[in-house]
C-alpha positions as CSV (number, residue, x, y, z in Angstrom):
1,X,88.5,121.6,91.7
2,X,88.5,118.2,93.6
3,X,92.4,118.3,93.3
4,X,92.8,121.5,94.8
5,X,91.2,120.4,97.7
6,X,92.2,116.6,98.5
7,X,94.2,117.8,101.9
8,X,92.0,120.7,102.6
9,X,89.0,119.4,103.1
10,X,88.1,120.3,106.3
11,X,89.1,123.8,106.5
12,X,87.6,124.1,103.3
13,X,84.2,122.9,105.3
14,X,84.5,124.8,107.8
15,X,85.0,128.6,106.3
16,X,82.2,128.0,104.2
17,X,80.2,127.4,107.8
18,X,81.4,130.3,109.1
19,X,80.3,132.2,106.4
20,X,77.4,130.8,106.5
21,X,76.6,131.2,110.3
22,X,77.9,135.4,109.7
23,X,75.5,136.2,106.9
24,X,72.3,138.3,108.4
25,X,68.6,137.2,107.9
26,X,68.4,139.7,105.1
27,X,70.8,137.6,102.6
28,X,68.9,136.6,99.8
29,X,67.5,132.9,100.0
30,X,67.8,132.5,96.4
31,X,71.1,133.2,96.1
32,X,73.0,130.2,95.4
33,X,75.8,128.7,97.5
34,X,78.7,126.5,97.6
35,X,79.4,123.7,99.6
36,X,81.4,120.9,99.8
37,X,79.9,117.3,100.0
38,X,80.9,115.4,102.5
39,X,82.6,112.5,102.7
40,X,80.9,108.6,103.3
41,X,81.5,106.6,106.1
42,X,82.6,103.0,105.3
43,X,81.3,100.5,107.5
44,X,83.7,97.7,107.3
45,X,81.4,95.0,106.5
46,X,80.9,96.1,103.3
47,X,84.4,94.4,102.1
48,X,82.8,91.7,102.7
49,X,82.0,91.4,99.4
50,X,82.4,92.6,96.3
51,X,82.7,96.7,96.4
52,X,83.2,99.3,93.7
53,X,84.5,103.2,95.2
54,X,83.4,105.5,92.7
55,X,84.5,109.3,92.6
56,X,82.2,112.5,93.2
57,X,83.8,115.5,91.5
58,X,82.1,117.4,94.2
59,X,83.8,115.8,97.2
60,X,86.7,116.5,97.9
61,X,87.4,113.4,100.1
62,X,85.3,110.6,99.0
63,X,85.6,108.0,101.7
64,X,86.8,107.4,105.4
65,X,88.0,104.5,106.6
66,X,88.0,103.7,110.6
67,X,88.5,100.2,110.9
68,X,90.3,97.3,110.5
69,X,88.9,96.1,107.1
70,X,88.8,92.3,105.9
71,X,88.6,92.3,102.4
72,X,87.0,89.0,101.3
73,X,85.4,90.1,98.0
74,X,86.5,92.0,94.8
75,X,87.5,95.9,96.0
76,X,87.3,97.9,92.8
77,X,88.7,101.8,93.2
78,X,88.1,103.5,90.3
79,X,90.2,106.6,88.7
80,X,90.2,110.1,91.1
81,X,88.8,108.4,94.8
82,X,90.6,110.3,97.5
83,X,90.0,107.4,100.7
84,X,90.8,109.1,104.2
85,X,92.2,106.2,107.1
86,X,91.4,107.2,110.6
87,X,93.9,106.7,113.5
88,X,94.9,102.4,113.2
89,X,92.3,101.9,109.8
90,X,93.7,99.2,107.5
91,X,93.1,96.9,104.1
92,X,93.9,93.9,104.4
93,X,93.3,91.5,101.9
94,X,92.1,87.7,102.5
95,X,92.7,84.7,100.6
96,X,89.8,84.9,98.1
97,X,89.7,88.4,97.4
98,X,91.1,91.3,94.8
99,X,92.1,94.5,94.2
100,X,92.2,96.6,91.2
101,X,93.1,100.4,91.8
102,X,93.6,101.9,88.7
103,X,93.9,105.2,88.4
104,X,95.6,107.8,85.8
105,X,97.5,110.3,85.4
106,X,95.1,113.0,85.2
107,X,93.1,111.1,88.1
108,X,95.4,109.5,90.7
109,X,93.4,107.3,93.7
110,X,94.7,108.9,96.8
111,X,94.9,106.7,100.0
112,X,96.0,108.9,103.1
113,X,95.3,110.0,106.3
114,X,92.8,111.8,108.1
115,X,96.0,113.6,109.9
116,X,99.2,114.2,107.9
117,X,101.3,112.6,110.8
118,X,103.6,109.1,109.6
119,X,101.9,105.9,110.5
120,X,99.0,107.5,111.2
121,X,96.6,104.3,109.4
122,X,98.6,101.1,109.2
123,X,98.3,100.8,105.4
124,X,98.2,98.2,102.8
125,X,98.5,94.2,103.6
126,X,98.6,91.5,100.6
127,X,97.4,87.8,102.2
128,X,96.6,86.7,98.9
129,X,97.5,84.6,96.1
130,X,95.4,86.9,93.6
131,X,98.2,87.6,90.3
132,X,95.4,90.4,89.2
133,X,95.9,92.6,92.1
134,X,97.0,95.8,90.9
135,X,97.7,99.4,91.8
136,X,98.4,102.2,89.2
137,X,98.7,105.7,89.3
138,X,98.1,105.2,93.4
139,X,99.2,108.2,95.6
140,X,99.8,106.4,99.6
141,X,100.8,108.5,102.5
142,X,101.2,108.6,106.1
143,X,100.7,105.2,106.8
144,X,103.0,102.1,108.2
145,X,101.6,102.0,111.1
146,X,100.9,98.2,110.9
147,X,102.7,95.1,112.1
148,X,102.4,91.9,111.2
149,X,104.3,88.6,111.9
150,X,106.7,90.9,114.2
151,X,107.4,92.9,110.9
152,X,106.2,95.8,109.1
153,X,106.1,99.8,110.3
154,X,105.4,99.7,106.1
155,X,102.5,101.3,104.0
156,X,102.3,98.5,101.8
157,X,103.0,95.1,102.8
158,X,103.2,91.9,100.4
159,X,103.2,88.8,102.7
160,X,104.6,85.4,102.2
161,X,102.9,83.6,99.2
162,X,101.1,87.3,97.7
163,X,100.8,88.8,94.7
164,X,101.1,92.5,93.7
165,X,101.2,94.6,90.5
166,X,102.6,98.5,91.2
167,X,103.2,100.7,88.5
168,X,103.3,104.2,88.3
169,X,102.6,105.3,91.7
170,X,103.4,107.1,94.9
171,X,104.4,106.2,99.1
172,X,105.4,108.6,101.0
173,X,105.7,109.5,104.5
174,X,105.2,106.3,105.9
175,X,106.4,105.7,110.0
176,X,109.3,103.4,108.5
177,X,109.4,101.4,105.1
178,X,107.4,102.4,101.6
179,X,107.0,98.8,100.7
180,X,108.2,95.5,102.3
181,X,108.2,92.3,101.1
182,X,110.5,90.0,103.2
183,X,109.6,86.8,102.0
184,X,111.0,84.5,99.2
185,X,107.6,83.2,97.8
186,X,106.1,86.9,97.5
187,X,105.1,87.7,93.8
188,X,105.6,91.4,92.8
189,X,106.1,93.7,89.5
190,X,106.7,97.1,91.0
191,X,108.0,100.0,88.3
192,X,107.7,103.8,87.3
193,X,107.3,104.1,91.1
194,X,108.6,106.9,92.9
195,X,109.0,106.1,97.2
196,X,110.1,109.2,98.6
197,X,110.2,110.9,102.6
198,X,109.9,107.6,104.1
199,X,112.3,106.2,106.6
200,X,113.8,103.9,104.3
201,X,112.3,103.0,100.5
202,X,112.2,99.1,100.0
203,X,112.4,96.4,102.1
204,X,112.9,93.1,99.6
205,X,114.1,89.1,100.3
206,X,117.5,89.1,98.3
207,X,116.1,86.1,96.1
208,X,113.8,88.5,94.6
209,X,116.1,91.3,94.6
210,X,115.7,90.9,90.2
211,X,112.4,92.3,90.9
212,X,113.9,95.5,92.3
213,X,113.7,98.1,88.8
214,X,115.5,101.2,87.8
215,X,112.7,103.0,86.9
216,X,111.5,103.2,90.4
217,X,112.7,106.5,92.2
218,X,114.1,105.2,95.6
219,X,115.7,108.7,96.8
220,X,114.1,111.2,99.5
221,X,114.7,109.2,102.2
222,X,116.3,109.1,105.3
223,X,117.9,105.9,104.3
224,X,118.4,105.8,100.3
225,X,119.1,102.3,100.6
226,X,116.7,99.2,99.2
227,X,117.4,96.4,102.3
228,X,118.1,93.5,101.0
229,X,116.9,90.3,103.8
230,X,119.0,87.3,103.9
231,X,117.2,83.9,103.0
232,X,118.8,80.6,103.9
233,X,117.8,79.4,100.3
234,X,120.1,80.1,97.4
235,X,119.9,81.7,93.6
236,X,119.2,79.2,91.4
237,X,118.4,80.5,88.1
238,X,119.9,83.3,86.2
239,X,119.1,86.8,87.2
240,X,119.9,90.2,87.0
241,X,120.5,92.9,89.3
242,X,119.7,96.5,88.3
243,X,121.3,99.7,88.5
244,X,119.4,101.9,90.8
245,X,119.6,105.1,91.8
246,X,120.7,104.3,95.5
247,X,123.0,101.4,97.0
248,X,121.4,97.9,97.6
249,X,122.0,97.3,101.7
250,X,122.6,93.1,101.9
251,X,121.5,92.2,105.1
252,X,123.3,88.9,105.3
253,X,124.7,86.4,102.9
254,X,124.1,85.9,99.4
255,X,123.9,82.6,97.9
256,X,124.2,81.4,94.7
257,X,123.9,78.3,93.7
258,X,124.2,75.3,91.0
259,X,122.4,76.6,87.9
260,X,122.3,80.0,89.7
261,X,124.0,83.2,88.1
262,X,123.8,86.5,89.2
263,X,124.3,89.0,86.6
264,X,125.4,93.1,88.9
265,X,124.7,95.8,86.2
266,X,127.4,98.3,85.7
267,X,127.3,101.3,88.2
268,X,125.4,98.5,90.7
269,X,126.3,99.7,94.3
270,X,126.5,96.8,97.2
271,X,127.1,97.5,101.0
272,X,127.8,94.1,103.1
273,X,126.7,94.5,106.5
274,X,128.9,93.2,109.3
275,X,129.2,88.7,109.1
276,X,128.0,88.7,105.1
277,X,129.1,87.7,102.3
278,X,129.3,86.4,98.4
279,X,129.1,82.7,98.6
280,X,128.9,80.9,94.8
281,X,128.8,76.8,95.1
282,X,128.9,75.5,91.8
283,X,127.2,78.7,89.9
284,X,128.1,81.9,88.6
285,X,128.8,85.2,89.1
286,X,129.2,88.0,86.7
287,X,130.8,91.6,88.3
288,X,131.4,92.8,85.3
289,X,131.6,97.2,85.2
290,X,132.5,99.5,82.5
291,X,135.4,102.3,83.4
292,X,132.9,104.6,83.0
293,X,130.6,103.2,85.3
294,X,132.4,100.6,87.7
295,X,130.7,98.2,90.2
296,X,131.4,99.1,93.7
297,X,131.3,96.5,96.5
298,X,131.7,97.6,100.1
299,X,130.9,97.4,103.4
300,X,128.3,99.3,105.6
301,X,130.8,100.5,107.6
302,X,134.3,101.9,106.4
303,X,137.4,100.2,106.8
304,X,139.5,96.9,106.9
305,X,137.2,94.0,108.4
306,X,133.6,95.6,107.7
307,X,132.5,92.5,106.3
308,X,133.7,89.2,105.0
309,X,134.3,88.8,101.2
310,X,133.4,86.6,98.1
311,X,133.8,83.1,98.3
312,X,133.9,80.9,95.5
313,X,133.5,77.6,95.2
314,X,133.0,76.7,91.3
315,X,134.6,75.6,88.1
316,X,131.4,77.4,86.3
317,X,132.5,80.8,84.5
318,X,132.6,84.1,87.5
319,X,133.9,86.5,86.2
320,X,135.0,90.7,87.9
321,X,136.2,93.5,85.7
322,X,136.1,97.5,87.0
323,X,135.4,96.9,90.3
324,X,136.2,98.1,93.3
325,X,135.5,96.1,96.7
326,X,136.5,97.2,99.7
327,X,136.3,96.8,103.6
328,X,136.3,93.2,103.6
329,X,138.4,90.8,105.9
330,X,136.1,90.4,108.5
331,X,138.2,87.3,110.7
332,X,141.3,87.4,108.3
333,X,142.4,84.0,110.0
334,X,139.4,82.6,108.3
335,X,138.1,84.8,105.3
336,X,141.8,85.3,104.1
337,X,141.0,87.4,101.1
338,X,138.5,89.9,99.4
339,X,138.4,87.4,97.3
340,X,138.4,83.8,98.4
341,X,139.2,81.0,96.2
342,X,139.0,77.1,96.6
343,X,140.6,74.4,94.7
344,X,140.5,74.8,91.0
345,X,137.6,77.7,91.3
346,X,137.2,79.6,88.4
347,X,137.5,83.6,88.0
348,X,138.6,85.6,85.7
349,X,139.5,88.9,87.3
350,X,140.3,92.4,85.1
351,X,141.1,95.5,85.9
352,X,139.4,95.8,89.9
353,X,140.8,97.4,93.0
354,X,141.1,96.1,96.3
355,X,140.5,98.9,98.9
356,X,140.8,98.7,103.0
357,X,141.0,95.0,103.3
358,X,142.4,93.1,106.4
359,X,143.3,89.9,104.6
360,X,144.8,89.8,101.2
361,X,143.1,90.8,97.8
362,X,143.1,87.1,96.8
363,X,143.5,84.3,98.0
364,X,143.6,80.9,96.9
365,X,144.2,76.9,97.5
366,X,146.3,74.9,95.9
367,X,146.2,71.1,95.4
368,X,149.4,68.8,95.7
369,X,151.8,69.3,93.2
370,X,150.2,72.6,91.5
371,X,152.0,75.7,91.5
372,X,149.1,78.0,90.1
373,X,145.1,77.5,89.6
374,X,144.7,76.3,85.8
375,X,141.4,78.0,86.4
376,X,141.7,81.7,87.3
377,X,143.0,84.4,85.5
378,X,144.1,88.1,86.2
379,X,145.5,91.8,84.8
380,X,145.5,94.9,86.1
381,X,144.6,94.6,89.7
382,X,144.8,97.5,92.2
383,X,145.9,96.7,96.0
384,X,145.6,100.4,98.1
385,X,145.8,99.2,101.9
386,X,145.2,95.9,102.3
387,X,147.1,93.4,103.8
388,X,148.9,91.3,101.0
389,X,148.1,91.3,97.3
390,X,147.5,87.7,96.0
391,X,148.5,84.5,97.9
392,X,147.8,81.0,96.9
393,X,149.4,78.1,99.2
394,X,148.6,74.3,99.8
């Protein structure tokens, strides 16, 4: 019954006082009735400390929220709370504190709105370094309406240095992004998720991008792109990245390292925003597609000049094989090829097409007195409209 009437509350309330208020003095006292319980009021103090939500299969909204709450203690929601946020209401979670929301399948914890209008509460911010905080089987909607450290318009929010477990649950309709974390140092394990009729899905730093999984749903969207945010570090151990069911969106350049590999999944989809780029010094990178499911590497926009290319600066293995890149050449006098190679880098390049580029496919440097790289290797490459195939020169 309480499922039926999660949203509904309210109306649900008030028919049954209307019928109540119509019934004449004659009704029958003894005649039993049915009403719904209402909801309690959360005073935010109470998160203060420790705190355990419980459910009331006669309520069909639990709790409401109408502040900004602090958690400082151990917040414990347990399987089948439905939590109402007012206009602005918030968690946020303090150094110190916790947050276990486990639900199941049978009994999802629904965090929503008191209106069903995007942003409405701000949502869900992680300031802690707590590796037990965890959400499962969580339905979240209509919030984002928090900001925080000039960032955010997201439901949930892991911040610089945080922790957070997501498996198996729900965001939608949120005034911009599902879930955002933008920082390098952010600790998350998000899967079997599904983030759907937000703005935009996933906000995530590129260095954790190996944390992005292909058993999340990221479609239903106005943007069915996860952003990727550009980090002046680098990669600098081996990672993978996964084939998702929408493009990654790089926001700016991706580094990699010595002792860095990045590993692109077959069928992996990249768009390079505008001044981006592939830059390897002294690691590796592996493009490495099947023909039935190539790697596809283009810009945001379409066309020659989009975005820069893939520099290489490394005698380490990088290998590319059924790919197709495209729109790169962005300042041809300086970024003279899709791919660009420096002395003696390594690449081994099979079987890829260069689309739309306004410098060549490849280019390299030569050292005095070569006539070819001793370190890089091609067949079967496809030039369609770009301006010069391969070119190496001193």
């Amino acid at each position: 019954m309480k499922n039926e009437f999660k949203r509904i509350w309210t109306l649900t309330l008030c028919a049954v006082l209307l019928v109540m208020a119509s019934c004449s003095s004659d009704d029958n006292p003894n005649e039993p009735t049915t009403e719904n319980v209402a909801a309690t009021l959360l005073d935010c103090d109470l998160f203060l400390e420790d705190l355990i939500l419980t459910d009331n299969p006669d309520a069909p909204v639990d709790y409401i929220i109408n502040c900004h709450a602090a958690v400082k203690g151990k917040l414990t929601i347990e399987p089948g709370v439905v939590i109402h946020y007012g206009k602005d209401a918030r968690l946020r979670f303090m150094e110190g504190s916790s947050f276990s929301a486990i639900g199941t399948a049978d009994k999802p914890i629904v965090m929503t709105g008191t209106e069903s209008s995007p942003g409405w509460w701000e949502g869900i911010l992680f300031l802690n370094t707590n590796f037990g905080n965890i959400m499962e089987y969580v339905e979240i909607s209509y919030g984002g309406g928090q900001t925080y450290n000039g960032h955010g318009h997201a439901s949930v929010v892991v911040y610089s240095g945080s922790a957070l477990t997501m498996k198996n649950s729900i965001i939608s309709h949120s005034e911009e992004t599902a879930f955002e974390a933008r920082y390098n140092n952010t600790f998350i394990n998000i899967k079997n998720n599904r983030f759907s009729q937000n703005v935009q899905p996933l906000i995530i730093n590129y260095l954790n991008a190996h944390e992005v999984s292909a058993t999340n749903d990221y479609t239903g969207n106005n943007l069915d792109k996860v952003l990727l945010i550009p980090e002046s570090g680098a990669i600098v151990d081996p990672v993978k990245w996964e084939h998702i069911n929408v493009p990654y969106r790089s926001m700016g350049d991706i580094n990699i390292a010595t002792d860095g590999k990045l590993t692109l999944e077959p069928g992996v989809v990249i768009e390079m925003t505008s001044g981006s780029r592939f830059k390897v010094i002294d690691g590796s990178l592996s493009i490495i597609g099947t023909q039935e499911s190539p790697i596809t590497i283009r810009g945001k926009e379409s066309g020659p000049g989009s975005w820069r290319g893939i520099f290489i600066n490394s005698e380490n293995p990088n290998n590319i094989q059924f790919a197709t890149i495209s729109d790169t050449g962005e300042e041809p006098l300086e970024n003279k090829g899709a791919v660009d190679l420096w002395y003696n880098a390594s690449l081994s390049i099979i079987a890829t097409t260069f689309k739309d580029a306004a410098a060549c496919g490849v280019y390299g440097r030569l050292l005095p007195g070569q006539d070819e790289n001793p370190n890089y290797s091609y067949s079967g490459l496809t030039m369609i409209n770009t301006a010069c195939g391969q070119l190496f020169e001193h």
